[in-house]
Each structure stands twice: as C-alpha cells, then as structure tokens.
C-alpha positions in Angstrom: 19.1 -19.7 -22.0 19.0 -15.8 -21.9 20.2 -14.3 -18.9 18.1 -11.3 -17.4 19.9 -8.6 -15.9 16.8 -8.7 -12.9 13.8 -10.9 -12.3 11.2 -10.2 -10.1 8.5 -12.6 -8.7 5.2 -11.0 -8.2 3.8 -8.0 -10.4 1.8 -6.1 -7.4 2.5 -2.7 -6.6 5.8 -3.0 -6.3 7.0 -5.6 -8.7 4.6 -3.8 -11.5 6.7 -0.6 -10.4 10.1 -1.9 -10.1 9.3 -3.5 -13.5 9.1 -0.2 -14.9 12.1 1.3 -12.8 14.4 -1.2 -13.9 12.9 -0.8 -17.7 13.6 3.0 -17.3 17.4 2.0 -16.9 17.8 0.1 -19.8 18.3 -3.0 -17.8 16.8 -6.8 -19.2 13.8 -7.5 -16.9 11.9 -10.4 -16.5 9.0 -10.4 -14.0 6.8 -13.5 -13.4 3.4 -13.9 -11.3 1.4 -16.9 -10.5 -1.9 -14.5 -11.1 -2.6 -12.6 -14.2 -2.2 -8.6 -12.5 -4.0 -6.9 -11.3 -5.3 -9.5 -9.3 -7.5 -10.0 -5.9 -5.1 -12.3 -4.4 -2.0 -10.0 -2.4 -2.8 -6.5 -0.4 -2.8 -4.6 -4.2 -6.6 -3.8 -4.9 -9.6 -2.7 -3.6 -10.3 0.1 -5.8 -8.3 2.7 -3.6 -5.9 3.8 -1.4 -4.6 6.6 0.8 -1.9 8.7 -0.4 -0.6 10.9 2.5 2.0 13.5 1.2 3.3 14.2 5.0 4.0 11.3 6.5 4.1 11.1 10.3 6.7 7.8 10.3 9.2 10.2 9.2 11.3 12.5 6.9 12.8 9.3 4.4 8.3 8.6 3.9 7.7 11.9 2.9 10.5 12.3 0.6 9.3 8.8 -1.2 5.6 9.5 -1.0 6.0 13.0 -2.7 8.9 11.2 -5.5 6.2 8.7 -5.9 3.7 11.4 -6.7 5.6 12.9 -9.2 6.4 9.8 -11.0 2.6 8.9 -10.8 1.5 11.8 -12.5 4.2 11.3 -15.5 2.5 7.5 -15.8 -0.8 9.3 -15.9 0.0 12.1 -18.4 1.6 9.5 -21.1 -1.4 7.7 -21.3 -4.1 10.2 -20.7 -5.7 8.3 -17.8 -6.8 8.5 -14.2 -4.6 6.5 -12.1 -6.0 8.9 -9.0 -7.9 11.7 -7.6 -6.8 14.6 -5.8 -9.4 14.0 -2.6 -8.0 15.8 0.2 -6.8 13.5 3.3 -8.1 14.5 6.8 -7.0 13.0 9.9 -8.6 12.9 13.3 -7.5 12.9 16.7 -8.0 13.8 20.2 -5.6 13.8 23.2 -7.4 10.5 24.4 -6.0 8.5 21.7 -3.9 5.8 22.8 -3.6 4.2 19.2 0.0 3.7 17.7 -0.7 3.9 14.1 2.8 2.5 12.7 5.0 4.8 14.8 3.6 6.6 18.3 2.6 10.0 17.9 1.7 9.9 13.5 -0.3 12.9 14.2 1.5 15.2 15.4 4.8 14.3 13.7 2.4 14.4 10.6 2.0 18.1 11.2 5.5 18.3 12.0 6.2 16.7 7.9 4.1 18.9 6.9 5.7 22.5 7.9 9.4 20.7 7.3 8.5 20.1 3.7 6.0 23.1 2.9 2.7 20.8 2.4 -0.2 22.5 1.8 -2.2 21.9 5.3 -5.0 23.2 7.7 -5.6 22.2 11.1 -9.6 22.0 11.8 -11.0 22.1 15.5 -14.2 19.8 16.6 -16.5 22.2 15.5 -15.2 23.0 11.9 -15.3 19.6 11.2 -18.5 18.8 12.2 -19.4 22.2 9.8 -17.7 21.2 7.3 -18.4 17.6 6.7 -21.8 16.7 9.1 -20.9 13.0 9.0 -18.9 12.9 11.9 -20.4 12.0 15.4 -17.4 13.7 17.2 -17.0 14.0 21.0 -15.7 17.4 21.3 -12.2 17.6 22.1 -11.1 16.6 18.6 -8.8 18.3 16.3 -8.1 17.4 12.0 -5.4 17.6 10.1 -6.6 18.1 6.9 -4.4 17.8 3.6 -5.3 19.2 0.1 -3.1 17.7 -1.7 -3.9 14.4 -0.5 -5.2 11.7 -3.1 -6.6 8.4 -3.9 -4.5 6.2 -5.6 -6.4 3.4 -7.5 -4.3 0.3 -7.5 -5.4 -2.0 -10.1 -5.5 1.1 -13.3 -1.5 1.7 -11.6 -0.4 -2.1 -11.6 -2.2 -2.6 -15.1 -0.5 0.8 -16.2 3.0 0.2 -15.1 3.2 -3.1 -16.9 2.1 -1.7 -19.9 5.0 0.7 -19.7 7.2 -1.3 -18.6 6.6 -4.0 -21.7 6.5 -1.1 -24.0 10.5 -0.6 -22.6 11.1 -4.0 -23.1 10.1 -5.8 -19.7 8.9 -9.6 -20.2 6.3 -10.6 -18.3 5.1 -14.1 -17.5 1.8 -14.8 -16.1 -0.3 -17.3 -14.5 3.1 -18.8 -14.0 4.2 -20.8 -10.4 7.9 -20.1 -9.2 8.8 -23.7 -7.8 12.6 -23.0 -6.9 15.3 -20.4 -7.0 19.0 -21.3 -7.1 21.9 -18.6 -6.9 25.5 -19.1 -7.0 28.4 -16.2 -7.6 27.0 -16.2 -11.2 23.7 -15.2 -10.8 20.5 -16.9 -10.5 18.4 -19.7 -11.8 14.6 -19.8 -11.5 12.7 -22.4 -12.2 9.1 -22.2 -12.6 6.3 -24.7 -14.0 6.7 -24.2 -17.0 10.2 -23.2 -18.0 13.9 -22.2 -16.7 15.3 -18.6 -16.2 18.9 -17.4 -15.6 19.6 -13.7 -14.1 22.3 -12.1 -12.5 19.6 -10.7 -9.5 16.1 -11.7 -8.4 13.8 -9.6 -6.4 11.4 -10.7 -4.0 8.2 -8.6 -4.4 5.5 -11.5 -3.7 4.3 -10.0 -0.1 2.6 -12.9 1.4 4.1 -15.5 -1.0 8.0 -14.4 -0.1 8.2 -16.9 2.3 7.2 -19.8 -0.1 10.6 -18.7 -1.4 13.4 -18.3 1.7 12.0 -20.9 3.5 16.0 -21.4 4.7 15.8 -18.0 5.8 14.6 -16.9 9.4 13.8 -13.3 8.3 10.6 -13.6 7.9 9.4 -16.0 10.4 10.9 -14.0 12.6 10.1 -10.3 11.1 6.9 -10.8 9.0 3.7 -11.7 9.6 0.6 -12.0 7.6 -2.3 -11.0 8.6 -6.3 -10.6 7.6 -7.9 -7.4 6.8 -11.1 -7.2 5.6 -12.7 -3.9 3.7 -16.6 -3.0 3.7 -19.3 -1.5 1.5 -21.7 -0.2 3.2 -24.9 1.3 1.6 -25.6 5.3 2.4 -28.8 6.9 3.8 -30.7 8.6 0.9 -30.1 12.0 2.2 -26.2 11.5 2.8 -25.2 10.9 -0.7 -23.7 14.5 -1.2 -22.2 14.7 2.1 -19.9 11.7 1.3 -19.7 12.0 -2.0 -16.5 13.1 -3.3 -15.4 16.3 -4.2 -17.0 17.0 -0.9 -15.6 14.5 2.0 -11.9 13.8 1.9 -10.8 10.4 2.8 -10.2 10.5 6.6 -8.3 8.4 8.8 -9.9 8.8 12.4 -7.6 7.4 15.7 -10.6 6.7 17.7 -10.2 7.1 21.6 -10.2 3.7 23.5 -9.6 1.8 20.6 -6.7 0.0 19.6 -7.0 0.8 16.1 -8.9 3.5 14.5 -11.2 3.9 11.4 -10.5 4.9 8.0 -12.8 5.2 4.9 -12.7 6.8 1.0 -15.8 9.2 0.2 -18.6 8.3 -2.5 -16.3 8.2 -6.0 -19.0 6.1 -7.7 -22.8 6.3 -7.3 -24.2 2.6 -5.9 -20.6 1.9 -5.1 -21.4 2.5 -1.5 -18.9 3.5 1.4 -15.6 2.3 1.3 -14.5 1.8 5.3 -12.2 -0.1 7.3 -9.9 -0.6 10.2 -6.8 -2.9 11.0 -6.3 -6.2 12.8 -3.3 -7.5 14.3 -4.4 -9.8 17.4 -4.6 -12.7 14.7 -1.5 -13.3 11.9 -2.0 -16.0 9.6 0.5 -18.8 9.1 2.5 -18.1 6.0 2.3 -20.8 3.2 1.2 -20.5 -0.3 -2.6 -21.9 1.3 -3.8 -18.9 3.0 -6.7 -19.3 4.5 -9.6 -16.4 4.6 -11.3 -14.4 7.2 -13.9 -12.3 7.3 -14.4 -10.1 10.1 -18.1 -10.1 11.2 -19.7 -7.3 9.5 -22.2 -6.6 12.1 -19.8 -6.5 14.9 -17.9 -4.0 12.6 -21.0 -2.0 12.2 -22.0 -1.9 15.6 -18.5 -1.2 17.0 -17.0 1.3 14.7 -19.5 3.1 12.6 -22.9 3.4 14.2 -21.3 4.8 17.6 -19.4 7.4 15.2 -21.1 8.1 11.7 -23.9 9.9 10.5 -26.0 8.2 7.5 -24.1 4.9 7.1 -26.7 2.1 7.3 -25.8 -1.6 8.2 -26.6 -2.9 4.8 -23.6 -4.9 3.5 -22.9 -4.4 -0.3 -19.8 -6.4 0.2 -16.4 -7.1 1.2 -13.0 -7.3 0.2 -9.7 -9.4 2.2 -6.3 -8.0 2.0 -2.8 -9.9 2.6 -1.4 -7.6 4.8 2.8 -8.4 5.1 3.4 -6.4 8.3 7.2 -6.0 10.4 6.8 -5.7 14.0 8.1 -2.1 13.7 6.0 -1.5 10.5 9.3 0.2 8.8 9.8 -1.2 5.4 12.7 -3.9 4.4 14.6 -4.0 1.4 17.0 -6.3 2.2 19.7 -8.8 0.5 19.7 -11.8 1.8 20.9 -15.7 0.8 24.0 -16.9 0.5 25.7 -14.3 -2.4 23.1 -11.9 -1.6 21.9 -12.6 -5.5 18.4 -12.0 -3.8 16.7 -8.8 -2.7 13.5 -8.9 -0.6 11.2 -6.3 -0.8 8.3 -6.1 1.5 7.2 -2.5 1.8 4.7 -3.0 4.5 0.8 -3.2 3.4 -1.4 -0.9 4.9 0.9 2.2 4.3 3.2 1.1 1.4 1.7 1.8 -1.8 2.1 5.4 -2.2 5.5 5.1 -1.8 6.0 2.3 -4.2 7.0 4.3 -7.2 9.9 6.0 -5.1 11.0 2.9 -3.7 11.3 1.2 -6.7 12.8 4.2 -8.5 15.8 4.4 -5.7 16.4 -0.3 -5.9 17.0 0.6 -9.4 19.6 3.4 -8.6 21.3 0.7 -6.4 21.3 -1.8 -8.4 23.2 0.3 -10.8 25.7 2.2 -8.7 24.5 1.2 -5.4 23.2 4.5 -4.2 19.8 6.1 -4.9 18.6 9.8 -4.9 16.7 8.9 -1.6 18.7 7.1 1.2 16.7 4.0 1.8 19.7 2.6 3.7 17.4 2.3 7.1 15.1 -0.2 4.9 18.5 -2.7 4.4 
C-alpha cells in the first residue's frame, strides 16, 4: 500500500487549495471527497463571494487575503480564465449599528487595515452614496467604505481550477468516495474509505460540516463549532434598475443595518436574468452536526419584507431561487488550524464560512510551509 506524504478529506475551498499547496512542494497528496467538486453540498458555491483586501478582524487577515490574491491571479493567468472580477467592495455603516460582524468594531478597524497596508480606499458620506449608486434607501447619517480593489471570487471555476493544477503536479484525487474511519499511530495514518485502504504519514481535515463525522472522540468541535443554515436569494430586478445594479456599476456591498442583529449583503447584476444575489446571516439556530443535515430555508417573504423592501430601490419580491450554505462557525469566528488526536497525525482545518474563502489560498500556502519546516511566511500561530 503506498503511503502519502498528506491526505486530505474534502476538496472545497480549502482542501482543493491545500491540494495544490502541498502539490507545489513536491509533497505525495492524496485528497478524497464523498461529492464529485465542485459540489452544492458544504459552504463552497453559490456563484460568488466577497473578497475584502482590508480586513477589519485584523492585521494576520489582511496579510492572507492579499497572499491569497496574488496566488489567485497566478491560477488565473496559467489557464487563461476568470476565476473573479475586480467589483469594488463597499461597506456601510452608521453610528447606530449595534451589529458585531465577526469582531466588534469591522468598520472602522477596516479603515484602519486599510491605511496600515496602503489599500486603495475612499470613504463616501450618505449623500455620495445615494449619487453614486441610487439603490440605496439610506437614513442619513450613514457613511461607506468603499474599496477598488475589492473582487468577486467565484468558487466553483477556483475549486474546479485548483484540482486541475493540483493533478497536473501529481495530486490523486478520489471522488464520490465515503471516509468510514481514520486510524493514526506514531507511523502515520490509515484511512479507510468504502472502497479501498490508504496509508499517510498526515491527514487534514478540510470537510467543514462533515469534520465531526471524523473526531467524534474529540470535544473540539462540539464544544467550538457549530453549523448552522444560511440561505442565499435571487431576486428578480425592476425593469428600469438593471444598469444601476449591474456590474461594472454597483460594487458588492455589505450594509450593517441599524437595529438589526445582522446586516445585509449582496453581489451586483454579473449576468443578465441571473437576478440579485442578496443575503444576510443566521445564528439563533445551529444545526446538529452528523453526516444527515437537515435543510432550511428561511422564508423568503419575511426576508423580503424585513431586509430589502424597507432599504432597496428596484428589488421586486419575485423569487428566482435560493441557495443553503453549511456554514462551520467558532464562537469567536477566528479560524482554527489545529492538531489534534492522540500523535497529532491529524490537522483540522476549519477556516470559518462566511469570511474564509478569500483567504483560503494563503492559508493553505502557509499549512504547507509548516508541514515542511513548521513555520510559514505568515504567522498563523493564533489559528493553532
């Protein structure tokens, strides 16, 4: 039986890109997935996501999402492909908000990011927004933070993309393909799967809401992790709005509404009939974690009715559809990459959905650094 020098269970964001990282080393890999990815089943599609370069939770979340930038762009130049789109990002607030959007204050340490690490940046008043954009029913006392270099990552071209690479540098990758049992001693590992047996000297645990199915010995993630429900929208434009949210024109936005727990955030128009991508976050509700998750949808009307009509101009309530997202969240939303079992032969990963895939390429870049001389370019020592 051939031993791997890493395997990784689960080829989402970050086991497609740790794939690849490991590949780039010259390291044996052998990733597995019960899904053939890109797949609708984890928190890695959806079309798009936001990629913030200034990141308010901190200086170690800028440093990865910029890293992860430049490493995108190298993915997207060998293959002569679009794996995103340089949108602009624009953030509202106001002095009312009482919203903690992963760490208190995001806003105005975003700013603060921003000026540390020279990002290109404007701060807009009420009134220039409401120039610039017109879709925006805002109060008055708001203020934006708007980002140029800001983009939209599309998830399922970058998973598909980074295992290709990583199989063209000699990854194996086996789909459609249940992990039933992991073993480790001071050898290594043995993974056992429905179909066959694999040795390694390392696994890593990149399965976000199936990790659990895995450690069930462990208390780190009954205690730390919890899954829970998100569900994104469609929602069909007014005839006379198209322009006005189409992109090119409208950034994507992130908007901590006042008297809200939990703001709004939404993608502009990238393809005509697509309809408007928007969403916020729930976390009154985790789901139970087992390899059977159930599905929620949130009620699309009381969506409507709560967060868009109140504060958008020329969204209508039709419903073009929805999307649900696994979303594997800590308490203090930081990120874990962690050893854990008895020999510490196995690494969980769980870079926390709703703000971790624009940092996956950097993340995955600095594990691979550690696992060959146990330091990395980018101190992720506060994720261990």
């Amino acid at each position: 039986m051939k031993k791997f020098d890493a395997i990784i269970i689960g080829l989402g964001a970050y086991g497609s890109s740790l794939s690849l990282a490991l590949a780039k080393e010259g390291l044996s890999v052998l990733g597995i997935d019960m899904y053939d990815p890109p797949h609708s089943y984890g928190s890695s599609h959806g079309d798009s996501r936001i990629a913030r370069l200034a990141n308010g939770e901190g200086d170690t979340y800028t440093q990865l999402a910029i890293r992860s930038r430049v490493i995108l762009r190298q993915i997207q130049r060998k293959y002569k492909t679009r794996l995103m789109y340089r949108s602009g990002g624009l953030i509202i607030s106001s002095e009312d908000v009482t919203e903690i959007n992963h760490v208190p204050n995001v806003y105005r340490n975003t700013i603060k990011m921003a000026k540390k690490y020279a990002i290109n940046h404007q701060i807009l008043s009420a009134n220039q927004i409401k120039k610039r954009y017109g879709i925006f029913n805002l109060r008055g006392n708001e203020e934006g933070y708007y980002e140029r270099d800001s983009a939209i990552y599309f998830p399922e071209q970058c998973i598909k993309y980074n295992l290709l690479y990583a199989k063209e540098l000699g990854s194996v990758h086996k789909v459609k393909e249940k992990v039933l049992k992991i073993t480790e001693n001071r050898d290594g590992v043995i993974v056992v799967t429905n179909k066959d047996r694999y040795a390694g000297n390392k696994v890593y645990l990149t399965a976000g809401a199936w990790n659990n199915s895995f450690l069930k010995k462990e208390r780190l993630l009954n205690k730390y992790i919890k899954i829970y429900q998100q569900t994104l929208f469609w929602f069909e434009l007014g005839t006379n709005f198209y322009k006005k949210y189409n992109v090119g024109r409208l950034p994507f936005f992130i908007w901590e509404l006042p008297g809200r727990h939990k703001g709004v955030y939404g993608f502009p128009l990238i393809q005509n009939g697509s309809g408007i991508k928007i969403a916020t976050e729930q976390y009154a509700k985790h789901i139970n974690i087992s390899r059977k998750l159930k599905r929620h949808n949130i009620d699309s009307k009381k969506f409507y009715d709560n967060y868009i009509k109140p504060n958008f101009f020329g969204i209508t309530p039709r419903l073009i559809k929805t999307v649900n997202c696994m979303y594997s969240v800590t308490p203090d939303n930081k990120f874990l990459v962690r050893d854990v079992g008895k020999y510490k032969k196995i690494t969980l990963v769980s870079c926390c959905s709703g703000h971790g895939f624009k940092h996956s390429y950097a993340i995955t870049e600095a594990i691979a650094q550690i696992h060959l001389s146990n330091k990395s370019d980018i101190d992720i020592s506060s994720f261990r």
